[in-house]
C-alpha atoms as a printed R data frame, in Angstrom:
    type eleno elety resid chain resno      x       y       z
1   ATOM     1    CA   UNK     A     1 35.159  -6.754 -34.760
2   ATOM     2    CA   UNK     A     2 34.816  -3.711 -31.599
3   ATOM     3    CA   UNK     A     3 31.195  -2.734 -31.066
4   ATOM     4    CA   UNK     A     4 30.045  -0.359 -28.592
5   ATOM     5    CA   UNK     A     5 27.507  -1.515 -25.964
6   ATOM     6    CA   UNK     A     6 24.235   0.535 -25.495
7   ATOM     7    CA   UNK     A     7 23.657  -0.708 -22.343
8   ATOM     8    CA   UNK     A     8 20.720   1.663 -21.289
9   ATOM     9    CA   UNK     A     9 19.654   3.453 -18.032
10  ATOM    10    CA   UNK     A    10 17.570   1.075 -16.900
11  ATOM    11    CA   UNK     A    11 20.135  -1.980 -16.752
12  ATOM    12    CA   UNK     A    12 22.825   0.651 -15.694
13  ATOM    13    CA   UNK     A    13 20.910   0.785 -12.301
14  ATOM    14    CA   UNK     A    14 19.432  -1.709 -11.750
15  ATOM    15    CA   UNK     A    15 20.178  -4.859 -13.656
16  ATOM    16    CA   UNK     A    16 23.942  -4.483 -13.774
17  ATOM    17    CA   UNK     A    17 24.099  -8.439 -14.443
18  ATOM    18    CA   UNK     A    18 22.544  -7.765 -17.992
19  ATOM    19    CA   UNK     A    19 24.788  -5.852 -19.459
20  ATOM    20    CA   UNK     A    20 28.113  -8.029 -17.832
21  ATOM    21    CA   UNK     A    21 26.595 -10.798 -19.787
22  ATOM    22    CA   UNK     A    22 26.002  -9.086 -22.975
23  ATOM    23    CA   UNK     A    23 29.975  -8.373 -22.310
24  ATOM    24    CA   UNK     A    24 30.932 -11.952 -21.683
25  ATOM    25    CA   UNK     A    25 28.921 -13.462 -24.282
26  ATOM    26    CA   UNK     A    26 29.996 -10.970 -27.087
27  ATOM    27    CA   UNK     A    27 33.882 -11.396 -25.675
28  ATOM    28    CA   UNK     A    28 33.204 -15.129 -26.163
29  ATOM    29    CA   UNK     A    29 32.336 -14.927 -29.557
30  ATOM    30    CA   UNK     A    30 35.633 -12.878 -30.705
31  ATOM    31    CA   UNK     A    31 33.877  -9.268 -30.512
32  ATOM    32    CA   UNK     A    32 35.432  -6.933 -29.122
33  ATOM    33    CA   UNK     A    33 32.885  -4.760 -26.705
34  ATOM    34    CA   UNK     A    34 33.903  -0.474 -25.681
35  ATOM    35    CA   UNK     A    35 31.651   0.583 -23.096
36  ATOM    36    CA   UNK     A    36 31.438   5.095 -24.354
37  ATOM    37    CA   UNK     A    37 31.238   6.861 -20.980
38  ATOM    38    CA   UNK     A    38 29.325   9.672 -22.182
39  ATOM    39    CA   UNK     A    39 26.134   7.616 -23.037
40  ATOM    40    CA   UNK     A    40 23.254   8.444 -20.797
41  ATOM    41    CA   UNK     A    41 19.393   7.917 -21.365
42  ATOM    42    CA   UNK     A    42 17.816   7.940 -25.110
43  ATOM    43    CA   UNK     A    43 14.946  10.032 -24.036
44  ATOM    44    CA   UNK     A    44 12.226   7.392 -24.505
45  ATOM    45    CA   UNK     A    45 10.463   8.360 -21.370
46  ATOM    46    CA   UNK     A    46 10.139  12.059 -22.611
47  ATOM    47    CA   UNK     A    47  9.605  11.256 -25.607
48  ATOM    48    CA   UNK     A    48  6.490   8.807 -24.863
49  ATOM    49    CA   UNK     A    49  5.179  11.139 -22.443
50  ATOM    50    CA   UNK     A    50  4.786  13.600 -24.693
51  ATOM    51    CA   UNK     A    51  8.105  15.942 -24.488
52  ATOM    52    CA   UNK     A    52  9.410  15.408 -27.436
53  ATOM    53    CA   UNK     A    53 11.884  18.761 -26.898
54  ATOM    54    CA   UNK     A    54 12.992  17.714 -23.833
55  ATOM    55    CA   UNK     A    55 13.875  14.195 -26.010
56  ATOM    56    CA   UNK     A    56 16.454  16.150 -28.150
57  ATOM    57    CA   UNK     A    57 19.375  16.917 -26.129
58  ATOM    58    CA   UNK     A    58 19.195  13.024 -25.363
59  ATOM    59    CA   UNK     A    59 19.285  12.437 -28.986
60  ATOM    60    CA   UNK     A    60 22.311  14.874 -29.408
61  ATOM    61    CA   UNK     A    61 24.338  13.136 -26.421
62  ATOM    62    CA   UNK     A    62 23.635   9.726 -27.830
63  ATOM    63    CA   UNK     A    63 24.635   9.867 -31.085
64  ATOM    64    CA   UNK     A    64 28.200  11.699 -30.149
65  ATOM    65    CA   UNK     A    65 28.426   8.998 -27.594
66  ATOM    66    CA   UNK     A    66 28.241   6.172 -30.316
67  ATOM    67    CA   UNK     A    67 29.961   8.189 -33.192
68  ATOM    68    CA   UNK     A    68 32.543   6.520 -34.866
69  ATOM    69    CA   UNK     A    69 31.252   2.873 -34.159
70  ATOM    70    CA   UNK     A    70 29.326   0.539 -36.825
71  ATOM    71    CA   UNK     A    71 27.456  -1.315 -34.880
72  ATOM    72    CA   UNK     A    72 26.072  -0.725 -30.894
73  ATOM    73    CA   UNK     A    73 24.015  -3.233 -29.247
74  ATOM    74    CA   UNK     A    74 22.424  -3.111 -27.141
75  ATOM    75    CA   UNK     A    75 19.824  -5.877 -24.767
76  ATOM    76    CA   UNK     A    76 17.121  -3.822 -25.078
77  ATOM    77    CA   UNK     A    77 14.212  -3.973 -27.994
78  ATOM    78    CA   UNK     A    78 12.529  -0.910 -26.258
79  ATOM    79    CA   UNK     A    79 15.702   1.172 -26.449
80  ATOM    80    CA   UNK     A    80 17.026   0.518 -29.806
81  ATOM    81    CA   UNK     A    81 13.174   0.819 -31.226
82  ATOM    82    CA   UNK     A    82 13.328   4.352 -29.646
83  ATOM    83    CA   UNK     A    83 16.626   4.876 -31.472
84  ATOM    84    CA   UNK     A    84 15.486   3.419 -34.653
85  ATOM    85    CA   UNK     A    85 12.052   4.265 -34.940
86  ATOM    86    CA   UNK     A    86 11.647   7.944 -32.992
87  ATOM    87    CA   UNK     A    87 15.067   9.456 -33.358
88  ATOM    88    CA   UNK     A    88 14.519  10.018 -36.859
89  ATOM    89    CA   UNK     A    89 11.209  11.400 -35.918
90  ATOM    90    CA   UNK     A    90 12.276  13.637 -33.958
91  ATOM    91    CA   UNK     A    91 15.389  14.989 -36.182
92  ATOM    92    CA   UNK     A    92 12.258  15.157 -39.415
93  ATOM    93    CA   UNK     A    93  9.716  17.592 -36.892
94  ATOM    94    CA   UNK     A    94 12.879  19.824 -35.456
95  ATOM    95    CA   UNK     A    95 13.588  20.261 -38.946
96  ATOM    96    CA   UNK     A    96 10.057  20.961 -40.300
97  ATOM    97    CA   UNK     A    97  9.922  23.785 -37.564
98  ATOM    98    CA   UNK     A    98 12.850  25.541 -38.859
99  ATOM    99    CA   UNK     A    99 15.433  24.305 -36.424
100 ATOM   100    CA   UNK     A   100 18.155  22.890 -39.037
101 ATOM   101    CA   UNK     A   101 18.811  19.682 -40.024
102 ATOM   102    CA   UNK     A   102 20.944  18.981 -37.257
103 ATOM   103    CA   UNK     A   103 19.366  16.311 -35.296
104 ATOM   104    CA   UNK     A   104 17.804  14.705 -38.619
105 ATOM   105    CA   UNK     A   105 21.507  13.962 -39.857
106 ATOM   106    CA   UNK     A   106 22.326  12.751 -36.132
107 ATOM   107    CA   UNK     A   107 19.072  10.243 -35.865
108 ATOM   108    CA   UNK     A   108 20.188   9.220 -39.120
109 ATOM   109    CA   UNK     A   109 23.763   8.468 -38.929
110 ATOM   110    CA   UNK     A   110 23.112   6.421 -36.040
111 ATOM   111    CA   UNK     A   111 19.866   4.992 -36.219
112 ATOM   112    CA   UNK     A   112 21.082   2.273 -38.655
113 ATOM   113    CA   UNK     A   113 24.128   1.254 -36.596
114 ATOM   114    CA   UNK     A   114 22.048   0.191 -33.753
115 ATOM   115    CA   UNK     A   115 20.860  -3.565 -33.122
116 ATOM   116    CA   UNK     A   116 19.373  -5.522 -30.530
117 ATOM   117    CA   UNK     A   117 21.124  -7.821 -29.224
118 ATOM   118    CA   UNK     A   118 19.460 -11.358 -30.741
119 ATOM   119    CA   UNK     A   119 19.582  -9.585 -33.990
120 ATOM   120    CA   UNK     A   120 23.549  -8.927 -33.875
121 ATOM   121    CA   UNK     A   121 24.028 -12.297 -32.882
122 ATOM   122    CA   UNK     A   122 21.980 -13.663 -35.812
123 ATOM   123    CA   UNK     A   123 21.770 -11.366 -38.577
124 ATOM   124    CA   UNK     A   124 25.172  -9.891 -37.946
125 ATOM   125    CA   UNK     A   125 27.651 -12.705 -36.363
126 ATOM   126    CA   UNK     A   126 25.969 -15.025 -38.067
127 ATOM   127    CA   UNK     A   127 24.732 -17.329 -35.080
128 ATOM   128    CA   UNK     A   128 22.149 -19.132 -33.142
129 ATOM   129    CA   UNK     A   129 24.144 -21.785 -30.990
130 ATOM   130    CA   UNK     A   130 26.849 -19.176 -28.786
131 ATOM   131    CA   UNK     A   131 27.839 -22.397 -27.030
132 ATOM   132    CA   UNK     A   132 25.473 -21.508 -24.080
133 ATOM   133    CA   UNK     A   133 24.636 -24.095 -20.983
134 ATOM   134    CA   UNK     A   134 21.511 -23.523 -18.989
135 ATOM   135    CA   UNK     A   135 19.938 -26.142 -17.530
136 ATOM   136    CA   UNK     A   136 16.176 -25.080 -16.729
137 ATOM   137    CA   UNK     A   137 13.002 -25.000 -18.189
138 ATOM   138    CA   UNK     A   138 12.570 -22.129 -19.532
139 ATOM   139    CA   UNK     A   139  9.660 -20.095 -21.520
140 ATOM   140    CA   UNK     A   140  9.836 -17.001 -23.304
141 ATOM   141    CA   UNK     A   141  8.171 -13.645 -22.977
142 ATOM   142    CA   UNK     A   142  8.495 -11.357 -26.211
143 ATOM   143    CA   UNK     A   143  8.166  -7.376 -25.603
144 ATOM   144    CA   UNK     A   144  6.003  -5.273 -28.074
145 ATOM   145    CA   UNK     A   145  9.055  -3.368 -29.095
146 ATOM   146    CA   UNK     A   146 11.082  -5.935 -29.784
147 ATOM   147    CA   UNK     A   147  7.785  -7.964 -31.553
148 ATOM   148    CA   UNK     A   148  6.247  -5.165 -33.188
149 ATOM   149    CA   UNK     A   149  8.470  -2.448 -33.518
150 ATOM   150    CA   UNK     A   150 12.006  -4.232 -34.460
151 ATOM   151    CA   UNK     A   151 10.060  -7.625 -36.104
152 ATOM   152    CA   UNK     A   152 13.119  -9.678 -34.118
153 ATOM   153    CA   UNK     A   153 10.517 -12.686 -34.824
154 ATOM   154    CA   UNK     A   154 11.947 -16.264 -33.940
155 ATOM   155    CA   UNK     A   155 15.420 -14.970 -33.259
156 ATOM   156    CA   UNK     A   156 15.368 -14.788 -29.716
157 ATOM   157    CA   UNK     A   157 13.747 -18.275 -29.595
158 ATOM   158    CA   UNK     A   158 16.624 -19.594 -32.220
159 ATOM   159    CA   UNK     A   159 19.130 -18.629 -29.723
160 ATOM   160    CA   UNK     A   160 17.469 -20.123 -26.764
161 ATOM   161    CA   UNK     A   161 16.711 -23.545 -28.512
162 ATOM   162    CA   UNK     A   162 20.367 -24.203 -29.040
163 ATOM   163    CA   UNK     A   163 21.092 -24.008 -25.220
164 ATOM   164    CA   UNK     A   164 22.433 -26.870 -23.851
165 ATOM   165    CA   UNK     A   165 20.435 -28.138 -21.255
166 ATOM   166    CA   UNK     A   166 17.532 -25.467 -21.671
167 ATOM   167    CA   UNK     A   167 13.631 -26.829 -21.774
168 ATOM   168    CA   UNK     A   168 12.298 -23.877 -23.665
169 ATOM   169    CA   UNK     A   169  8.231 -24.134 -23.475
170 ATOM   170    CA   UNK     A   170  6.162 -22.013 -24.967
171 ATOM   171    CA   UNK     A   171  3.807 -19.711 -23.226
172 ATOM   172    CA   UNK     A   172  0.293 -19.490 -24.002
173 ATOM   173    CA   UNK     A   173 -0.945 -15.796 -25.750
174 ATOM   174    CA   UNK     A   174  3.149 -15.402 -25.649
175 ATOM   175    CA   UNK     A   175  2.379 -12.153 -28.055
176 ATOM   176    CA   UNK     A   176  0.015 -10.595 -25.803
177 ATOM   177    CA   UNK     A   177  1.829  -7.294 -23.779
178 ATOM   178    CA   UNK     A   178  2.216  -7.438 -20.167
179 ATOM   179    CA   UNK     A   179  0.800  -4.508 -19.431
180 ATOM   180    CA   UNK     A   180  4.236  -2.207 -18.815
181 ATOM   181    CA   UNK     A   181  4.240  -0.122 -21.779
182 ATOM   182    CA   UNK     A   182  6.838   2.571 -19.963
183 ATOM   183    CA   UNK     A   183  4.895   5.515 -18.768
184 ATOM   184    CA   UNK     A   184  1.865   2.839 -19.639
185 ATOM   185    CA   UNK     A   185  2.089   1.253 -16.470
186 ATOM   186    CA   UNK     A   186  1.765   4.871 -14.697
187 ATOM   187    CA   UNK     A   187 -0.715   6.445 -16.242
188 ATOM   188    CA   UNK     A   188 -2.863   3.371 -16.505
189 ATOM   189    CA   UNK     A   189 -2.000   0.833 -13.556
190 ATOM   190    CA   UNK     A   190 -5.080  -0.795 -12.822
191 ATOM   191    CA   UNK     A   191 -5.454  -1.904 -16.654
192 ATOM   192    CA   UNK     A   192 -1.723  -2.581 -16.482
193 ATOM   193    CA   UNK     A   193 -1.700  -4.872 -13.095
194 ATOM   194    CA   UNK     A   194 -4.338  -6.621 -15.228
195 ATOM   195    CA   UNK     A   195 -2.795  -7.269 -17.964
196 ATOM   196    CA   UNK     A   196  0.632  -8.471 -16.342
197 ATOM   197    CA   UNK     A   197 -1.444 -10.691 -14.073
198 ATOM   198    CA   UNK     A   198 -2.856 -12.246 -16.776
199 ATOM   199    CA   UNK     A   199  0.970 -12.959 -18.792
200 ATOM   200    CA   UNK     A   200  2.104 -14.441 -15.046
201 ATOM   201    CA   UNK     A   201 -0.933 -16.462 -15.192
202 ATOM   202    CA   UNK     A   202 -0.182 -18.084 -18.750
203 ATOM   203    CA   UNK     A   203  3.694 -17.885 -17.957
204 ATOM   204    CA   UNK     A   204  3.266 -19.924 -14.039
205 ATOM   205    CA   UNK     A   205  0.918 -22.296 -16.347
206 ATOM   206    CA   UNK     A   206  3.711 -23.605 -18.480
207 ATOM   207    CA   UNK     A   207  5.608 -25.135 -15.244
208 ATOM   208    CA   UNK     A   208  8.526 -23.477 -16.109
209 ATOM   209    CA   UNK     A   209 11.135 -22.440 -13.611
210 ATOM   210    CA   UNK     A   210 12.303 -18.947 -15.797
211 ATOM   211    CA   UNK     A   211 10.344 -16.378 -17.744
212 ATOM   212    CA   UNK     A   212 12.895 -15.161 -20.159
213 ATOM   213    CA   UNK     A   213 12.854 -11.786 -21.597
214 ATOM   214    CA   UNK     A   214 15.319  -9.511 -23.835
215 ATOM   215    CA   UNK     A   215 14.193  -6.594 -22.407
216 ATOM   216    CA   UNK     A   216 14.380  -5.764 -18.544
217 ATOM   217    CA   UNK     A   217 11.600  -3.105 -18.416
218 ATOM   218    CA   UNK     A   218  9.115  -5.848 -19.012
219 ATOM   219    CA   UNK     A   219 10.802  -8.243 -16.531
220 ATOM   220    CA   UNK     A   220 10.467  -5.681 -13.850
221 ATOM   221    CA   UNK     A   221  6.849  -5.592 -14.078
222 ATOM   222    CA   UNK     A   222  6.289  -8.936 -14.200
223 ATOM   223    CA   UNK     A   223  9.287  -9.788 -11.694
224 ATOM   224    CA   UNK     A   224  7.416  -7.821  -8.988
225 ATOM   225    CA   UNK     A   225  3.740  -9.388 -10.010
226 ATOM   226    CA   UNK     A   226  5.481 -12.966  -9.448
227 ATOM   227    CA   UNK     A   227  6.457 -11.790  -6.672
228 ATOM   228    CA   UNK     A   228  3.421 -10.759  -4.889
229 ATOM   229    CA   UNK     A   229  1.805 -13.558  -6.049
230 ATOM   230    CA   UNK     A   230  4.354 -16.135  -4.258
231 ATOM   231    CA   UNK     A   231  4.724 -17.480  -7.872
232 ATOM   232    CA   UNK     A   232  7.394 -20.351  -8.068
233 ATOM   233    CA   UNK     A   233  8.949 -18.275 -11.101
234 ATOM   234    CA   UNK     A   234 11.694 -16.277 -11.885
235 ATOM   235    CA   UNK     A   235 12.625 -13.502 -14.077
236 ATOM   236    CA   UNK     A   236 15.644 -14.160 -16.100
237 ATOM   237    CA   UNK     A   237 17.094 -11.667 -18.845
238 ATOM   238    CA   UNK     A   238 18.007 -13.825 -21.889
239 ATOM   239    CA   UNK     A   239 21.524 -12.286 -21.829
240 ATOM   240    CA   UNK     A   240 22.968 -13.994 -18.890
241 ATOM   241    CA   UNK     A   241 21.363 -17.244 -20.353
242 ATOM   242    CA   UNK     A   242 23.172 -16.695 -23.575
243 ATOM   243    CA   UNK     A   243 26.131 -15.996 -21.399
244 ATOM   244    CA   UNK     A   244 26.154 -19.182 -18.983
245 ATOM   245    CA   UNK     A   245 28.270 -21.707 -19.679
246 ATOM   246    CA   UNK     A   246 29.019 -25.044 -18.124
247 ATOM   247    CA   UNK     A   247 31.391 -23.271 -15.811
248 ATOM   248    CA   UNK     A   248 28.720 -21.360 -13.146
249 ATOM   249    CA   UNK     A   249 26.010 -22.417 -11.290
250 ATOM   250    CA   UNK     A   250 22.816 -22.669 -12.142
251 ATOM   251    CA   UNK     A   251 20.173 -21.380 -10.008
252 ATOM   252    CA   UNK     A   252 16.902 -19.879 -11.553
């Protein structure tokens, strides 16, 4: 099987490690993973800050990037909700202006061809154990996209509870959003500060040594709230724990 790897802007530059994992593990498991040049960001920051227009060249660039492949994946709930969810949006009001149909039959030729990464493993390959080693005690932070919008459910927490080694814990009001939200977190950063303090709080209460994530937006906020706080916890995206085997260290 050859999939193409979404691997967004934000892991692009600056969690590199992310997408290398989603690589290794994927490569593990027989798939073969293309990396298209040409992708670039899907526009969700326009788009949620109210520029849709400015959204649809993204829209455009993305979905010639990932022609031709039937499935992308990529380790980011927030991403392929945007893809999923708004794309098609976006293609339906272009075309209710007059503009053609254009972007509608782009949004949705590739809208369906896009997963997240717990649900390729599951729904697609077929698995939960990916013959992972990690061992840490671990607890598990699910975004709002990936909750809410894409309904991944207990997948990610499947995956995790057939790592070797892993101590997966669960985090009290685990459901509750940390406060990042994208543009969110600018617009509003008082309310959001609050809000993230209060998921470290519950996370650092679980005496776990990672707070796992599948999507890196989230763990940024929450990285740098740990942070300031001198809290004995880091930020770990659940990609390289899927990825780790036996043969790396281990440090948190």
């Amino acid at each position: 099987m050859r999939v193409a790897l979404f691997v967004t802007c934000v892991n692009d530059a600056l969690y590199p490690r992310a997408g290398i994992a989603v690589v290794r593990l994927l490569e593990r498991l027989g798939v073969t993973v293309d990396f298209p040049a040409a992708q670039t960001c899907c526009g969700q920051p326009q788009y949620n800050t109210g520029y849709r227009r400015e959204a649809e060249p993204l829209l455009r660039r993305t979905a010639r990037a990932f022609a031709g492949y039937a499935y992308v994946v990529t380790p980011s709930g927030s991403c392929a909700a945007m893809i999923r969810e708004n794309y098609p949006r976006i293609g339906r009001r272009a075309q209710a202006e007059g503009r053609g149909a254009e972007l509608s039959g782009l949004a949705g030729s590739l809208a369906p061809r896009v997963y997240e990464l717990t649900e390729f493993l599951v729904d697609v390959l077929g698995v939960s154990d990916v013959g992972a080693y990690f061992p840490h005690t671990v607890t598990y932070h699910p975004s709002c996209h990936g909750l809410r919008s894409l309904g991944l459910g207990e997948r990610p927490r499947r995956l995790l509870a057939a790592v070797r080694g892993l101590d997966l814990v669960e985090m009290p009001g685990a459901q509750e959003c940390c406060g990042f939200g994208g543009t969110f977190a600018v617009k509003n950063p008082d309310v959001s500060a609050a809000m993230g303090t209060d998921k470290i709080g519950n996370a650092v209460a679980t005496g776990a040594e990672v707070l796992c994530g599948a999507d890196n937006s989230c763990l940024a906020h929450l990285d740098g709230l740990l942070r300031r706080a001198g809290a004995p916890l880091r930020t770990v995206h659940l990609a390289e724990i899927l990825a780790a085997t036996g043969d790396e260290e281990h440090t948190p």
